[in-house]
C-alpha positions in Angstrom: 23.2 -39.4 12.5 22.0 -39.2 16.4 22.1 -35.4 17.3 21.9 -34.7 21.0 18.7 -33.4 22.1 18.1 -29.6 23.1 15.8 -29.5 26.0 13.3 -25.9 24.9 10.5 -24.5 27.0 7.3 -23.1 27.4 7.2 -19.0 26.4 5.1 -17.4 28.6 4.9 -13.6 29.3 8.1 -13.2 27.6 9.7 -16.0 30.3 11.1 -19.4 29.4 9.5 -21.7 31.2 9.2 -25.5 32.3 6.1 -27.5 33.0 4.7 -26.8 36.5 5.3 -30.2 37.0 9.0 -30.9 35.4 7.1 -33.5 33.1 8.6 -33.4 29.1 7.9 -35.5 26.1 10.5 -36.2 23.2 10.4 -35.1 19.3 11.4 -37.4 16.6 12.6 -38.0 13.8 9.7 -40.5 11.8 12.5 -41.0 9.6 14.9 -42.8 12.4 13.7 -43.2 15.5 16.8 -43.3 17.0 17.3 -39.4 16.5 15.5 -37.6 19.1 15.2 -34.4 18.0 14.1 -32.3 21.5 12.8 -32.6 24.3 9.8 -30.4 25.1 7.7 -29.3 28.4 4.5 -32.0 28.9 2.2 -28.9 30.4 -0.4 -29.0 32.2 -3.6 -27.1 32.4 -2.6 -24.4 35.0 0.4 -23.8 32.9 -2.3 -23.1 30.0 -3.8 -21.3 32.4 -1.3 -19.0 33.1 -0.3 -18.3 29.1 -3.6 -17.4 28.7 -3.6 -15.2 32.0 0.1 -13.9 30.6 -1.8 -13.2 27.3 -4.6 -10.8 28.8 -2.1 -8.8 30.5 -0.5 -8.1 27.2 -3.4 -7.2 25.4 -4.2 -3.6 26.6 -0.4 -2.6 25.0 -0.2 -4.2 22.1 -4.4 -2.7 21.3 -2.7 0.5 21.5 0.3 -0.7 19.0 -0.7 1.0 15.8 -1.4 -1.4 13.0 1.3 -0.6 10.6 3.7 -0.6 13.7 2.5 -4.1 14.2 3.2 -4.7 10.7 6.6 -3.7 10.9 7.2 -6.0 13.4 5.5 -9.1 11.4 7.7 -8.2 8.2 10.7 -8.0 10.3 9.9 -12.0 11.3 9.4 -12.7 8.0 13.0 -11.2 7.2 14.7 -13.4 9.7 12.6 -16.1 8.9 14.1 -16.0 5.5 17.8 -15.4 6.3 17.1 -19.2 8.2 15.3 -20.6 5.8 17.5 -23.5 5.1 17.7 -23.9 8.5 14.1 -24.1 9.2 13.4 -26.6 6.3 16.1 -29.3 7.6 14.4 -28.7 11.2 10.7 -29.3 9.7 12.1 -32.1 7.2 13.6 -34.0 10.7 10.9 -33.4 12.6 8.0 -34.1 10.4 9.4 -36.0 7.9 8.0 -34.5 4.3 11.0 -34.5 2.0 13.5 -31.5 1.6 12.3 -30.0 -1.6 8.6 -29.6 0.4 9.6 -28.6 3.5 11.8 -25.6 1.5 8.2 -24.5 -0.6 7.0 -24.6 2.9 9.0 -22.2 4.6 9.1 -20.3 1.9 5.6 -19.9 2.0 5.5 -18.9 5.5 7.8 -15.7 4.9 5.5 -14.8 2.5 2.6 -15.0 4.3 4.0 -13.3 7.0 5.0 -10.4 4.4 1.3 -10.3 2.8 -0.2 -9.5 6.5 2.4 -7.4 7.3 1.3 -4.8 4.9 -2.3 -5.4 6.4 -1.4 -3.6 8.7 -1.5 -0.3 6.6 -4.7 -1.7 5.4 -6.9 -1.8 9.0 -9.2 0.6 7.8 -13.1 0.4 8.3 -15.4 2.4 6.5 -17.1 5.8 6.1 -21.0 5.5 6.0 -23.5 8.0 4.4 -25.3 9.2 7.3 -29.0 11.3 7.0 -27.9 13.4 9.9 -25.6 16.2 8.1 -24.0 16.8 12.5 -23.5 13.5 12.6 -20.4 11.8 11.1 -21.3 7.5 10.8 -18.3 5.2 10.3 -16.6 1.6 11.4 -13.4 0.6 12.5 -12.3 -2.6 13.3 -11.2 -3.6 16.8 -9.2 -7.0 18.2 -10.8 -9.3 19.7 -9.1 -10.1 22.7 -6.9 -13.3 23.6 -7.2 -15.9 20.7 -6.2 -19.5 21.1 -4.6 -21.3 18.1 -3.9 -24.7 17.5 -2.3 -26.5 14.8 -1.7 -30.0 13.4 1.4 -31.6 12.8 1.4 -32.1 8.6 1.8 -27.8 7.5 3.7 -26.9 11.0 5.3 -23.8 9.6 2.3 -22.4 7.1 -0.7 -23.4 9.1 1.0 -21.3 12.7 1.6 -18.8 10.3 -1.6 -17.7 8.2 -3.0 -18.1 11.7 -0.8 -16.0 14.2 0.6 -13.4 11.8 -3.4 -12.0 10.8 -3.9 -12.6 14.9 -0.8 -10.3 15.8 -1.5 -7.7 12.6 -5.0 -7.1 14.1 -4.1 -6.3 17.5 -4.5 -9.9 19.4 -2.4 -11.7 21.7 -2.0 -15.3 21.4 -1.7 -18.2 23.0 0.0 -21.2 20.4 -0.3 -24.7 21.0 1.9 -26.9 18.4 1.0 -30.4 17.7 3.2 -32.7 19.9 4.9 -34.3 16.7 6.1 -31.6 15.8 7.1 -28.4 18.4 10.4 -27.4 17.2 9.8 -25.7 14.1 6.5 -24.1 15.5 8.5 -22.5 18.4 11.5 -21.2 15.7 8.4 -19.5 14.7 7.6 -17.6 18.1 11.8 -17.2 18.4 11.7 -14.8 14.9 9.0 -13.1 16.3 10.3 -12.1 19.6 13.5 -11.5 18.0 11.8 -9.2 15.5 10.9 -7.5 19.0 7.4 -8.3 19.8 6.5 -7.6 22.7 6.6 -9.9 25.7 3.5 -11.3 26.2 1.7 -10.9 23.3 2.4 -14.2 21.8 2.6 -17.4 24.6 4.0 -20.8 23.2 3.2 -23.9 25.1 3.4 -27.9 24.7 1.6 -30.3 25.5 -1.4 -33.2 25.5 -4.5 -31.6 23.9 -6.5 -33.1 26.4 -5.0 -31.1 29.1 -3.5 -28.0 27.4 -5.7 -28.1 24.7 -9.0 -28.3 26.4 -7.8 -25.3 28.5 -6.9 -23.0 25.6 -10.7 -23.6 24.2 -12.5 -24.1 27.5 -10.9 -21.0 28.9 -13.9 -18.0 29.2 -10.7 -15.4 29.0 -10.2 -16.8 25.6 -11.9 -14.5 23.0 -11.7 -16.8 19.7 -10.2 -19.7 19.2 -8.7 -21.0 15.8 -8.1 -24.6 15.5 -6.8 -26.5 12.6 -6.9 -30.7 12.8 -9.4 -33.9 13.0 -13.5 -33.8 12.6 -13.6 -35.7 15.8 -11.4 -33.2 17.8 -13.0 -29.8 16.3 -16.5 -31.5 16.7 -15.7 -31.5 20.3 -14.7 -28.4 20.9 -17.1 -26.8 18.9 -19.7 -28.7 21.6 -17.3 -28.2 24.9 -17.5 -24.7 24.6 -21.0 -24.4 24.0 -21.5 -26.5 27.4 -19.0 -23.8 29.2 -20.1 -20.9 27.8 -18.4 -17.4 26.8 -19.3 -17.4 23.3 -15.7 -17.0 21.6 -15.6 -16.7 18.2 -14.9 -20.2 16.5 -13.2 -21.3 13.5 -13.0 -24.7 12.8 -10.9 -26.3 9.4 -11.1 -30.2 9.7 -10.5 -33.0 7.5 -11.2 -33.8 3.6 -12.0 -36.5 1.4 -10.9 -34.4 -1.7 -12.1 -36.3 -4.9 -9.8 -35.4 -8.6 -12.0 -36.2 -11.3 -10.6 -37.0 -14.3 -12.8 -36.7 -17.8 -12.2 -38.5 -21.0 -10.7 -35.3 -22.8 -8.2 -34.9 -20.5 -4.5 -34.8 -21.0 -3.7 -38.3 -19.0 -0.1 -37.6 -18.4 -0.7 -34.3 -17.0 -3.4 -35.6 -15.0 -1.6 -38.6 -13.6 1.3 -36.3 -12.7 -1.6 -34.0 -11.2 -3.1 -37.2 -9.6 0.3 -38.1 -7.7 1.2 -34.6 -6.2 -2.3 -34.6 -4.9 -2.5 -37.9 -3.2 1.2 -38.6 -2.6 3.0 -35.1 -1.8 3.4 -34.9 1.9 2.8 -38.7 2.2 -0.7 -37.9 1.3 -0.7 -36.7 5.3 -3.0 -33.0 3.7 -6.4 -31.7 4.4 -6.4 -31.5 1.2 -5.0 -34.5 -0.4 -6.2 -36.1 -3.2 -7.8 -39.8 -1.8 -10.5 -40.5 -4.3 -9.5 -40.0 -8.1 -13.0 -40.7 -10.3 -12.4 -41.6 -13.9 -14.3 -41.6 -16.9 -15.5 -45.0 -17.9 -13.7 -44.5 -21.8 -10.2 -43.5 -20.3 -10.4 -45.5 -17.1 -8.2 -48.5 -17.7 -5.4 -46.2 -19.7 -5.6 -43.6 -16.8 -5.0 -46.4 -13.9 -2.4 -48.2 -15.7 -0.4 -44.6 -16.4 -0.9 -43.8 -12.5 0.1 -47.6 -11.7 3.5 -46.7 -13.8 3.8 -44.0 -12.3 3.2 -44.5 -8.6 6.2 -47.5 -8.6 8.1 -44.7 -9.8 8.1 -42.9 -6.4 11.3 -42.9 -4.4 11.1 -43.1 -0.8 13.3 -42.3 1.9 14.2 -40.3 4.0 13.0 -36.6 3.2 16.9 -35.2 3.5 18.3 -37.3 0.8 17.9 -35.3 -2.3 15.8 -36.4 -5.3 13.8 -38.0 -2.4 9.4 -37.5 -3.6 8.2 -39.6 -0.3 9.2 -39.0 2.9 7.8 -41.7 6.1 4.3 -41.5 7.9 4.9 -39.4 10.5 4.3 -41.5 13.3 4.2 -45.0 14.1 0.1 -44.3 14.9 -0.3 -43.1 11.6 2.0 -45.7 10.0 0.1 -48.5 11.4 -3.6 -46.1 10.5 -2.4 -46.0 6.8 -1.6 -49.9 6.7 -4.6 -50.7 8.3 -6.8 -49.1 5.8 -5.1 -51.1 3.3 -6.5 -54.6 4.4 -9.4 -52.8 5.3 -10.1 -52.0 1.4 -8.3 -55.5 0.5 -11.4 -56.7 3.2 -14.0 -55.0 1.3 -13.2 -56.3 -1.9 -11.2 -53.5 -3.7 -8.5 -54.3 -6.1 -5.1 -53.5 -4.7 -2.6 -52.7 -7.8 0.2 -51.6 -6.4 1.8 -50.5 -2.9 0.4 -50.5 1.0 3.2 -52.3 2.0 6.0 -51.5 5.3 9.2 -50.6 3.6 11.8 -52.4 5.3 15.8 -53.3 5.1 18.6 -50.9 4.1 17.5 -47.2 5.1 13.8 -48.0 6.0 14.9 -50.2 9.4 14.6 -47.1 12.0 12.0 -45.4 10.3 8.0 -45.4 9.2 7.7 -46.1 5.7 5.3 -47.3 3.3 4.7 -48.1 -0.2 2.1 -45.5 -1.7 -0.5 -47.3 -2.8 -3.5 -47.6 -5.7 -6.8 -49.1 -5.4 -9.3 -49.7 -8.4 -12.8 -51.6 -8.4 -13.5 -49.2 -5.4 -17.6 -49.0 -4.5 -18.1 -45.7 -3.4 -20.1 -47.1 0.0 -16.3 -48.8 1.0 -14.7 -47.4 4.0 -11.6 -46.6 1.9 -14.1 -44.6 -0.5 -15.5 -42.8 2.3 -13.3 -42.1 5.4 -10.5 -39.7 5.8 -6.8 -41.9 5.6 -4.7 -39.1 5.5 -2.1 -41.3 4.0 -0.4 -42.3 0.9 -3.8 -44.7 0.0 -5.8 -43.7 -3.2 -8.5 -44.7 -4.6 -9.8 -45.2 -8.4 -13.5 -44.9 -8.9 -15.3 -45.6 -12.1 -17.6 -42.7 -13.4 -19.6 -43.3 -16.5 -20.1 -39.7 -17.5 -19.5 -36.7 -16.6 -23.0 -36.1 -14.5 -22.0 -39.5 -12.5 -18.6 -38.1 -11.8 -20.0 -35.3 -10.6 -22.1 -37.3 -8.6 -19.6 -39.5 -7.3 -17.6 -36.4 -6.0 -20.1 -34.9 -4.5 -20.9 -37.8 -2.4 -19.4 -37.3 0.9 -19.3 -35.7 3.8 -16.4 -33.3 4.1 -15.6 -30.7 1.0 -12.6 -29.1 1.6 -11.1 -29.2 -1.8 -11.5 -30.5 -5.4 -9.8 -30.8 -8.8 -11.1 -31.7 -12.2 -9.0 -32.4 -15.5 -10.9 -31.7 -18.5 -9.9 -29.3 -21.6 -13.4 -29.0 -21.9 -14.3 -25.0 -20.8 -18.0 -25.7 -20.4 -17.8 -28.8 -18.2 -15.2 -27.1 -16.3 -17.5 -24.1 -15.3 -19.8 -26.7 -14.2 -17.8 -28.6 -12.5 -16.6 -25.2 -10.6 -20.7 -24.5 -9.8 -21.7 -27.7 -9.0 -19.4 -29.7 -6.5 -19.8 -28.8 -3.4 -16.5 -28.0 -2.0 -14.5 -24.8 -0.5 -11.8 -24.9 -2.7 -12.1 -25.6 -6.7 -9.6 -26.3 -9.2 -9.2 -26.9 -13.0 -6.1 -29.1 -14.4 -3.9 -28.5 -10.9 -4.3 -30.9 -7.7 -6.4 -30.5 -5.1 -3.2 -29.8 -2.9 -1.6 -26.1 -2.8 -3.6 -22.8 -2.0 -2.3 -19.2 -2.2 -1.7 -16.6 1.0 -3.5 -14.0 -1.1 -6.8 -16.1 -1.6 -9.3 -17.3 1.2 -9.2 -21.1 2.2 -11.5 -23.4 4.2 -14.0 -26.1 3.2 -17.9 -26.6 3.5 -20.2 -29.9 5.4 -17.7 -31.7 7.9 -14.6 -29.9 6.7 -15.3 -26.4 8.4 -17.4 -24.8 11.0 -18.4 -22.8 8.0 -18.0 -19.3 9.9 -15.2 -17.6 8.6 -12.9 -18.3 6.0 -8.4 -18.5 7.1 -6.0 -16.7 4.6 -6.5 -13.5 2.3 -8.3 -10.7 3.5 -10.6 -13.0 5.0 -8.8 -13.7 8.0 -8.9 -10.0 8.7 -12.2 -10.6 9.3 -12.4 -13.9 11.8 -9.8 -11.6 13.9 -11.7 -8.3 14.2 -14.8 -7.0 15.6 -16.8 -4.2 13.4 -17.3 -1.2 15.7 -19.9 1.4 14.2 -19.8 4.9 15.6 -22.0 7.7 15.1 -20.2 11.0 15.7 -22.4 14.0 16.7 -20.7 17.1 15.2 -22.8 19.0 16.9 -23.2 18.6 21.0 
């Protein structure tokens, strides 16, 4: 199954480009290692540099674009995006690994959210304002904000580029896109239906590389007017400080990690939920922001609901993610492998109950790749390491809650809240469940996984910078300055 390996570049000011110093770095497939995917540029800061420089000279132009004529060009992507779809899912299933069936909703997700800010563009309006001067006209409008950095993880590397570039382009920004290194191929087949939708050159720049070389130079830069950046606590903690140590004031916007609690309440409808319970914590290898890592039951339905999800969970077929009928693709790297499997003797080490799962698959199929059993823990404290750190892998945990209130309580206690889930068919606990956890994103009887283009997305305490929210009309806003004028009628 060895394909030969394309060698792609850098995109900068319309130019295809090598790293200044010849340096590259190969993709592949966490399925079998023995496919190499591509090869890609290992850039270096001044080749950051000059993206970034490529990316200011654009920006004049593409200001003076009209916004539904930037639209046009968005919803012309998301056309050609479309007539590859297929396409793009096998690339993103060999590359990252998810299976076929989740790589297709992914794509598919992207055209559409390149189509929903496509038609923002005949939506950049601002407002008219009462004004007590009857010579004076008083109004906003929104303006771009200059050259925006984005960077993205390697787990949603066709939705995440997208509900961040396509608002950046719509609102008359050039950009300046920085893939994660696992994963460059099908962020650049995002940039290639762009410029073949006929952006112009220069006002989107894609470059690989290290994020401690590249990176740090897209959010040190002081040319760089906002930067949007999508990954680990630890690494959006740091830029958050770096930048306040160089200066320049950009506009930040920070979406970071999750330990995204289900909680499951004796009325609930314990098949639904354990099917709920498994998309959440085991879709995408449980590699999501969002994933569902701590699952709190109800003391009267505890032992039924683990025994369901233990049923349930051996159910799972692994492999790789293009065999059809496939629910668990590999970890996507031999790093996160081993970080998943780790955490597993870490919670056998503090005393948790292992019921099923945390194992290396290996033999027939598994050999060349990095798979793992998905795996249950119950008689989890909620002070273990497994109760409280962010896995990012197929690991849950089961967590006793006597009531409702300690549920509640349960959930509440962490440190991220990105997203949460209850299952109850009980309207009133529901409601409170919605007003009282402290989370970004809230859901009844669906997993804590999934969010709409349409609706705004991002988390609260270590899961966000907690400025402005991604997605929706929201993102509008993160990507715009409000200009007021006040227009003397009169001279």
């Amino acid at each position: 199954m060895t394909q030969k390996a394309t060698h792609f570049k850098n995109l900068i000011g319309g130019g295809w480009q090598d790293s200044s110093d010849r340096n590259t770095f190969a993709d592949v497939n966490p399925a079998d290692t023995r496919d190499i995917v591509a090869v890609f540029p290992q850039s270096t800061r001044d080749d950051a540099r000059a993206a970034i420089d490529a990316a200011k000279s654009a920006r004049r132009k593409w200001e003076e674009v009209v916004p539904p004529s930037r639209g046009k060009i968005v919803f012309k992507a998301a056309e050609i995006m479309e007539a590859r779809k297929e396409e793009l899912a096998r690339i993103l299933t060999r590359e990252e690994g998810k299976v076929l069936a989740e790589s297709r909703g992914e794509v598919a997700r992207a055209v559409d959210i390149f189509r929903f800010y496509a038609g923002e563009g005949h939506r950049m309006n601002g407002e008219v304002i009462p004004s007590e001067d009857p010579d004076m006209m008083l109004y906003t409008e929104k303006q771009p904000l200059g050259v925006v950095s984005i960077i993205t993880p390697w787990n949603f590397p066709v939705a995440i580029p997208a509900w961040k570039i396509a608002p950046a382009l719509i609102c008359g920004n050039t950009v300046v896109f920085k893939p994660a290194s696992l994963t460059p191929l099908i962020g650049l087949k995002i940039v290639e239906a762009l410029k073949d939708a006929g952006l112009p050159d220069g006002v989107l720049n894609f470059i690989t590389g290290p994020g401690s070389t590249v990176g740090t130079e897209l959010t040190e830069n002081r040319k760089v007017a906002a930067i949007s950046f999508t990954g680990s606590y630890e690494v959006g903690d740091r830029i958050y400080k770096s930048r306040a140590e160089s200066g320049g004031m950009p506009r930040i916007q920070l979406e970071m990690g999750g330990k995204n609690p289900l909680v499951v309440l004796s009325d609930a409808d314990l098949q639904k939920a354990v099917e709920i319970a498994v998309k959440g914590g085991f879709g995408g290898t449980g590699q999501a922001c969002t994933a569902t890592s701590r699952i709190i039951v109800e003391e009267p339905v505890l032992d039924q609901f683990t025994r369901l999800l233990v049923e349930r969970t051996k159910r799972i077929r692994v492999g790789s993610g293009v065999e059809e009928g496939m629910e668990m693709g590999p970890a996507v790297s031999d790093a996160e492998l081993k970080k998943d499997l780790d955490y597993v003797e870490i919670g056998k080490d503090e005393n948790a109950k292992l019921l099923c799962g945390g194992k290396r698959l290996l033999g027939r199929g598994y050999e060349h790749g990095y798979f793992m059993e998905p795996a249950v823990f119950t008689d989890v404290n909620p002070d273990m390491r497994i109760a409280k750190e962010e896995i990012f892998g197929p690991v849950v945990c089961v967590i006793s809650g006597k009531d409702f209130d300690r549920a509640l309580e349960l959930a509440n206690d962490s440190e991220y809240g990105l997203s949460a889930s209850v299952c109850t068919n009980n309207l009133e606990k529901a409601h409170t469940f919605v007003h009282r956890i402290h989370a970004g994103v809230v859901k009844v009887n669906r997993p804590t996984t999934g969010i709409l283009v349409q609706a705004p997305f991002g988390g609260v305490k270590k899961s966000s910078s907690m400025t402005f929210k991604e997605q929706g009309k929201a993102a509008v806003d993160f990507y715009t300055f409000t200009k007021t004028v006040y227009m003397g009628i009169k001279p």
